[in-house]
N, C-alpha and C positions, 0 to 999 in steps of 0.2 A: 688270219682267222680271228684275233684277237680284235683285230677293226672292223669286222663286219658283224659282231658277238655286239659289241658298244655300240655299234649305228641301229641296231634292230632293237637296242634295249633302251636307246637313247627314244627311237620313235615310238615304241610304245607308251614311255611313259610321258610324250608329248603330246600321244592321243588323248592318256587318261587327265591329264591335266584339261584340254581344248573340251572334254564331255563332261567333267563336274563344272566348269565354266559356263557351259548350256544348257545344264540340263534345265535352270531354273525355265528356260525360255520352251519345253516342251510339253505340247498336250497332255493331262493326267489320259491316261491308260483304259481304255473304255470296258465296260464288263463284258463278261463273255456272254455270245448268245441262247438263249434255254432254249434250246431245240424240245420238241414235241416227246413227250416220255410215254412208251407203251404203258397202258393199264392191264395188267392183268388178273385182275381181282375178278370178272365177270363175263368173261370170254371174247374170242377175236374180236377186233375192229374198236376196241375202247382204247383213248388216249387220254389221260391227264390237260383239262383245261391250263393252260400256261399260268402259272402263278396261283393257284388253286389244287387244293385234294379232292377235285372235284372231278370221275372218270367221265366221257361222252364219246358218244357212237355215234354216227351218219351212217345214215343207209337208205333202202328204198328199191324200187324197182321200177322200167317202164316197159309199159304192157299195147299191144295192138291186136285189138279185137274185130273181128266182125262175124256178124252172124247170121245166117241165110234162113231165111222165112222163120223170124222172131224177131225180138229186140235185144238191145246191146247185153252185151255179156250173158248169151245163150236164154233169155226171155221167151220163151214159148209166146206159138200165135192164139190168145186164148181171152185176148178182149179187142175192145174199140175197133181202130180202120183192120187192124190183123186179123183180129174174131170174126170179123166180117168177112174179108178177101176183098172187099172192095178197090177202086182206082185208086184209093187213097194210101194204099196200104205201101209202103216199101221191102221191096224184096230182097235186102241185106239192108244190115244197120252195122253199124264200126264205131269204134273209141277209140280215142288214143289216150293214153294216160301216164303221166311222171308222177310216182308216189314217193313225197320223202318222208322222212322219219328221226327225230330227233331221241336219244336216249339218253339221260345221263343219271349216276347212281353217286351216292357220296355215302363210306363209311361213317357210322356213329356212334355214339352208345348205345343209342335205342335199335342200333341196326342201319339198313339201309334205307338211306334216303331216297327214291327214286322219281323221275319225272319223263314223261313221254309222250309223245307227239307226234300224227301222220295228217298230213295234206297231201290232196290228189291234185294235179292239175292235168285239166280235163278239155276237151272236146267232144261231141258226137250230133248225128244228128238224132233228133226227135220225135221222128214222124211227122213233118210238119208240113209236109203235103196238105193235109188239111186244113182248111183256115181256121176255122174251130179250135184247132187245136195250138195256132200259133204262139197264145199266151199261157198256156199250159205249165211253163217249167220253165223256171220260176216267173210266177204270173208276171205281164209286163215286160220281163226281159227277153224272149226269146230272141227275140231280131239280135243282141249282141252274142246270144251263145251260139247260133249257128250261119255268121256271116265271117267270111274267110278273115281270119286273127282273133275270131271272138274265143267262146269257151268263159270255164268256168273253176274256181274252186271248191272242191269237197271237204272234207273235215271226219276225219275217222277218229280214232281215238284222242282222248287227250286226258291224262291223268294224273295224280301225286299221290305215290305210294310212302307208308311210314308206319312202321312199328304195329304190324298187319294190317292198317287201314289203308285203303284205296279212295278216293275221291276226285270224282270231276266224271267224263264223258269213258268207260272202262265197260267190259262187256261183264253181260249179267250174271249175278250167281247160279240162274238158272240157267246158263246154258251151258254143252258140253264144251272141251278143249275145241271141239271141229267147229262148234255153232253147225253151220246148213251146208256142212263142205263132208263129208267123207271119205270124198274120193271123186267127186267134180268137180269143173269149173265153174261152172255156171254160176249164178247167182241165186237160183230160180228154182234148187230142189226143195219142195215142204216136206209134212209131215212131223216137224219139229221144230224149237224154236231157234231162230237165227239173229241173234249179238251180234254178228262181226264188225261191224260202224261202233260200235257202241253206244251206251243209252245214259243220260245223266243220272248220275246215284253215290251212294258211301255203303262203302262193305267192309267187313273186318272177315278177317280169314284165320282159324286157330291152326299152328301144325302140331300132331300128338305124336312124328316118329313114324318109322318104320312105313313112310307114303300116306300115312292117314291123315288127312284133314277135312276142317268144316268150315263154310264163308254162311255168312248171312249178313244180307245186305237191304233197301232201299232204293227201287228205284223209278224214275219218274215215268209215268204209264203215257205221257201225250203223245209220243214217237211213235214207241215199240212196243208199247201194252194194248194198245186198243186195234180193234175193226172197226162196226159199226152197234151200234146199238138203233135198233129202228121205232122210230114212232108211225106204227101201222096206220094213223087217221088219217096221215098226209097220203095225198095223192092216191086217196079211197073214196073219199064219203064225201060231198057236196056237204056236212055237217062242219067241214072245216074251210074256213075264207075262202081259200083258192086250193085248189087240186089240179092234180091231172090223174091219164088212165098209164100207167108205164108198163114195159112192153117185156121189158127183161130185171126187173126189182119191183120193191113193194117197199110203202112206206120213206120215209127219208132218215138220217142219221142224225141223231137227238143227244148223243152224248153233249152232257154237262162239262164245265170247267174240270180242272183237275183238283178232286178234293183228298184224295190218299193218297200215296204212293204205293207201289207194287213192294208185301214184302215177298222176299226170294231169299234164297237156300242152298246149300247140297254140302251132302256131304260125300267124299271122294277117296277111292282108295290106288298111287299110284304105284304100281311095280314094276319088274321086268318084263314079268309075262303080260301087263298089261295097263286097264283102267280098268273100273267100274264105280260109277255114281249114280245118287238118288236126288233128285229136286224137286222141290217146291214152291211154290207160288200162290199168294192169295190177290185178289186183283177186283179191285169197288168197281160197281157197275150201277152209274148215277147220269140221270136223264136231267134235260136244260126241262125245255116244259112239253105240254097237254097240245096246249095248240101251235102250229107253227106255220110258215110258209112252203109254198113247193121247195125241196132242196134243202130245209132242216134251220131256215133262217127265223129269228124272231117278227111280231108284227107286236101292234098295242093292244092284243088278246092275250098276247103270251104269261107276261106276269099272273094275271089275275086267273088263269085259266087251271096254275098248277101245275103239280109232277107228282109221280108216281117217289114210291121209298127208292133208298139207293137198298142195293142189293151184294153181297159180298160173292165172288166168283173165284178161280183156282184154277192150278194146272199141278199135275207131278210128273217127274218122269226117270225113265232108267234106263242110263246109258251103260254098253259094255264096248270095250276094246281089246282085242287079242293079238299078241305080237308072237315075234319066230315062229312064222308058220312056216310049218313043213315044204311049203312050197317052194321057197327061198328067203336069202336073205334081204331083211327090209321090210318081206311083205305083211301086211294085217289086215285085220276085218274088225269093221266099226260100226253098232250100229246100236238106234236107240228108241225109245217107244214112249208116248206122249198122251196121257189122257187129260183133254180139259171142261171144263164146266162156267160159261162165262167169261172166259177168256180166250178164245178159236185163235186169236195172236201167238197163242203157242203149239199152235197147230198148224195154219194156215198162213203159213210166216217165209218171207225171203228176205234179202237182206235190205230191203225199203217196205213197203207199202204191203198190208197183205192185199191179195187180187181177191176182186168177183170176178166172175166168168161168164161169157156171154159170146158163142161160136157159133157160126152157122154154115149149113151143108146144104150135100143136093137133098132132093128128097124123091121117092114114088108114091107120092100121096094125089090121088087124082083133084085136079084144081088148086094142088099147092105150090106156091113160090118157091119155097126152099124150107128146109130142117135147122133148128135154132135146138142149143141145148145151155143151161146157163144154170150159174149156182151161185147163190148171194151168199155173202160170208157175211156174220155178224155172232156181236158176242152175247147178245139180249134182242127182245122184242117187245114191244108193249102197248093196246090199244087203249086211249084214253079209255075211262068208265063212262063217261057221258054216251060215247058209243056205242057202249052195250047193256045201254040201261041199267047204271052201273052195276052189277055184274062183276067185274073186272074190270081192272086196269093197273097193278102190277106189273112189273119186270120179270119178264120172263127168261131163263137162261136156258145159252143153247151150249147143246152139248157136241163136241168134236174128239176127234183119237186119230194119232198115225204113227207110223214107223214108217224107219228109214234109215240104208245103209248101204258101205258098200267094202268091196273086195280090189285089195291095193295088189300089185303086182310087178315086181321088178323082172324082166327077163335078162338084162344084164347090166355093168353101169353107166348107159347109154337110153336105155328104151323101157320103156316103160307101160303099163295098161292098169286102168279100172272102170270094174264094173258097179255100175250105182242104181239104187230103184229106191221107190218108197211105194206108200198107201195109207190112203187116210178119206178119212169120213166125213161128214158134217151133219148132225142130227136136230130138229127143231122138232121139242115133243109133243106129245098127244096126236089128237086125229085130224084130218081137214076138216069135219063137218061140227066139232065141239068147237065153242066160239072161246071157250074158258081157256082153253091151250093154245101154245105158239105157235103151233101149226094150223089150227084153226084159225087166228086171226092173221096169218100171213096170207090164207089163201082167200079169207075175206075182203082181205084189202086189194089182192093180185087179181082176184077175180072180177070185182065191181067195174060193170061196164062192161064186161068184153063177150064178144060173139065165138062162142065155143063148140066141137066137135061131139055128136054123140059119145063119142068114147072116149071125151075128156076127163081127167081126174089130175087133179091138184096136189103136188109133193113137194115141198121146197129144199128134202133133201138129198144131199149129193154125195159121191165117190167120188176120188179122184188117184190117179196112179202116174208113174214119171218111171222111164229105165231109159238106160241112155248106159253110153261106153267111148270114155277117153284117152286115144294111147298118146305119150310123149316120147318125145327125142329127145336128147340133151349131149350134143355135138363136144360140148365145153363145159366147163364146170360152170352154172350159175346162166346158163343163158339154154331156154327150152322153146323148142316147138313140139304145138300139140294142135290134135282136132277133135272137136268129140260130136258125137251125133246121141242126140235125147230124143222120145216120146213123150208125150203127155193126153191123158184118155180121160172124159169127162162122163162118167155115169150117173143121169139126171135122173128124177125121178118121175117128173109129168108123162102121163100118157095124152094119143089123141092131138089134137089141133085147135087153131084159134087163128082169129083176125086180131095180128097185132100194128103194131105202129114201132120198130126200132127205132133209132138212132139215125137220122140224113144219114148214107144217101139213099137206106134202106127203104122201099115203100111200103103202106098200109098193105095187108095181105095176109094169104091163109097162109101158116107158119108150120110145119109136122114137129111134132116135139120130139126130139131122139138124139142121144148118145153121140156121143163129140170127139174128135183126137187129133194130133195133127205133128209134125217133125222137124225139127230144128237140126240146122247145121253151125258150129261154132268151131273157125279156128285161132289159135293164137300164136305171136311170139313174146316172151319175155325175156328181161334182162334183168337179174338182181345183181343189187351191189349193196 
């Protein structure tokens, strides 16, 4: 025992001899890896940048849409080949879309640092049936965004928040938490104004406690402030270079560069039971010049010819939101109400372009083609004063109002339903036959030249109404299928008939003027991560 006690004690300490002998000869000792540290300062899905106090989230969603007798993402049929029905028109439109989203926050003294970021990458087609329309979107490119591997990228928000300042591409003060969503999919409810892209601007936000706070901000009107501002000479009077007689608008779009920016507001109250906010908006309405080209382009009359003053315009509005209803849990009801003056942007708003309208039907009018119903949206008008012996020629502002809202409804935590509608106006005031008012000089312009019905009368203003109902499924957590079926109803104001001239492939012909509507099918599936 004693020999096998010395032979184990003998080798050991011949090991440790043979390893302080080598050790000179072995690799220093590598550091350990920094595996990815949960952040929890700002809720799931943040980690710690490696080597930085710096939290970041990855997220996004992708979405497959298509949508039956409208355009992509539930687009009512309510202009161009669709307003038509013509051979041009397509009878479903589809997107596909990967939204990513970059977030990252970093503690400080001043608070937190925050930056954020969404790219869409995109497909769809464009309606591009018609050759007219091929360069369309984005002028010159189509052929790469709708040939099999093309497409596109979008650009939604993009911001830097700091020590309650916001700056860069962030949605407006003036709009609610929903923006143009209450309880749809679509893109394409109005009656209120719709941020959801965001609009370039700087905003400071105060918080006072107990949910109360106030943002006033700056923001740039080229996007998502404006419609149109019309210069009534064009495309009226043989007094200006070149005209034409057009069939479904008057005048062309004269907006000036951009010389203010939109200020915006609200102030906001959040709780339990709910929201409730108030905004505002003040928003310049300033003309390029007097005389122009058909289509609103300059010629070498333009300088010298003049503009009319710039003009200051506005929108305010009050939103409410009501949670725990009685119906269940989850559900609420959202809804908000918008009166503008010079600004119909806050009225007449989707989450791109606001629309004119221009639809047409059968008709019983003996000797007539078809029923055309249509409603120019614009935030000012104005006929040069040469025109009318000078007289006038001022900016005139058009006044607009909607509401809009809807009813959220969980039936269990799978399925899902809501009901959404709106209504809203568009007003150009005074009378058709006073030249002084912008209804006057709208229907001067809309009228010159054209062959009309005894029982014609001139109104350029319009209603318009949308209700529609969305239910979802949600199989799994974070992945939904849904369908929603919308109307949309256009209350014009002309009576009577006329020999117009639309838009190829449309022909010259007697037109009945009458009331408009039509039904979209829209369904989806999405993925959020």
């Amino acid at each position: 025992m004693k020999m096998v006690k010395s032979l184990i004690l003998g080798s050991a300490a011949g090991l440790i001899a043979m390893s302080g002998a080598q050790a000179a000869d072995l690799p220093v000792k590598a550091k350990a890896v920094e595996y990815v540290r949960i952040c929890s300062l700002y809720g799931a899905g943040f980690f710690y940048i490696p080597g930085t106090d710096t939290c970041i989230k990855l997220g996004g969603y992708l979405r497959i849409d298509t949508t039956f007798n409208g355009n992509v993402y539930g687009g009512p049929a309510w202009s161009g080949d669709l307003g038509q029905g013509n051979r041009y028109r397509d009878h479903f439109a589809s997107r596909s879309r990967l939204a990513l989203t970059v977030d990252t926050r970093t503690a400080t003294e001043y608070g937190v640092v925050r930056t954020f970021g969404q790219g869409n990458f995109q497909f769809n087609n464009f309606g591009t049936g018609n050759p007219a329309a091929l360069a369309a979107f984005p002028g010159g490119a189509a052929n790469a965004l709708n040939t099999a591997g093309g497409g596109y990228v979008a650009v939604d928000q993009i911001f830097l928040q700091f020590a309650g300042f916001t700056f860069g591409k962030s949605v407006s003060a003036f709009a609610t938490p929903w923006n143009g969503y209450p309880g749809n999919n679509n893109s394409f409810l109005m009656g209120g104004p719709d941020y959801v892209t965001g609009v370039n601007n700087i905003q400071y936000q105060a918080q006072f406690g107990n949910g109360v706070s106030a943002t006033i901000g700056l923001d740039d009107p080229t996007q998502y402030g404006r419609t149109s501002l019309l210069n009534l000479g064009v495309g009226a009077t043989p007094a200006v270079p070149a005209f034409n007689i057009q069939a479904t608008a008057a005048g062309a779009n004269a907006y000036g560069g951009t010389h203010a920016p939109d200020i915006v507001g609200n102030i906001r109250v959040d709780q339990a039971w709910g929201l409730f906010q108030i905004s505002g908006a003040a928003h310049l309405v300033n003309a390029s010049y007097n005389v122009l080209n058909v289509g609103g382009t300059p010629n070498n009359l333009s300088e010298i010819s003049g503009h009319p003053d710039d003009k200051w315009g506005g929108a305010v509005m009050a939103a409410l939101q009501i949670k725990n209803l009685p119906t269940g849990p989850g559900d609420d009801f959202k809804i908000d109400a918008t009166y503008a003056k010079g600004m119909t942007k806050a009225v007449v708003s989707t989450s791109g372009t606001s629309p004119s309208f221009a639809m047409f039907g059968s008709t019983g009018l003996a000797g007539g083609y078809q029923s055309i119903g249509f409603g120019q949206t614009a935030d000012a008008v104005f006929l040069p004063g040469f025109l009318t012996g000078g007289l006038t020629g001022d900016i005139k502002l058009v006044d607009s109002w909607g509401i809009r809202g809807a009813f959220n409804h969980n039936w269990d935590p799978y399925w899902s339903t809501s009901l959404w509608g709106s209504y809203g106006s568009v007003r150009y005031g005074g009378d058709a036959l006073d030249i002084l008012t912008a209804k006057g000089q709208f229907c001067a312009s809309f009228n010159f030249g054209k062959v009309v019905s005894a029982d014609y009368s001139c109104n350029p203003d319009f209603n318009f109404a949308q209700v529609g109902v969305v239910t979802r499924w949600t199989p799994v957590k974070n992945l939904t299928f849904s369908a929603e079926v919308g109307a949309f109803f256009l209350d014009q104001k002309f009576t009577g008939a006329a020999i117009l001239t639309p838009a190829a492939p449309k022909p010259t012909a007697v037109y009945e003027f009458k009331d408009q509507s039509t039904v979209f099918l829209n369904v989806r599936a999405q993925r959020n991560f």
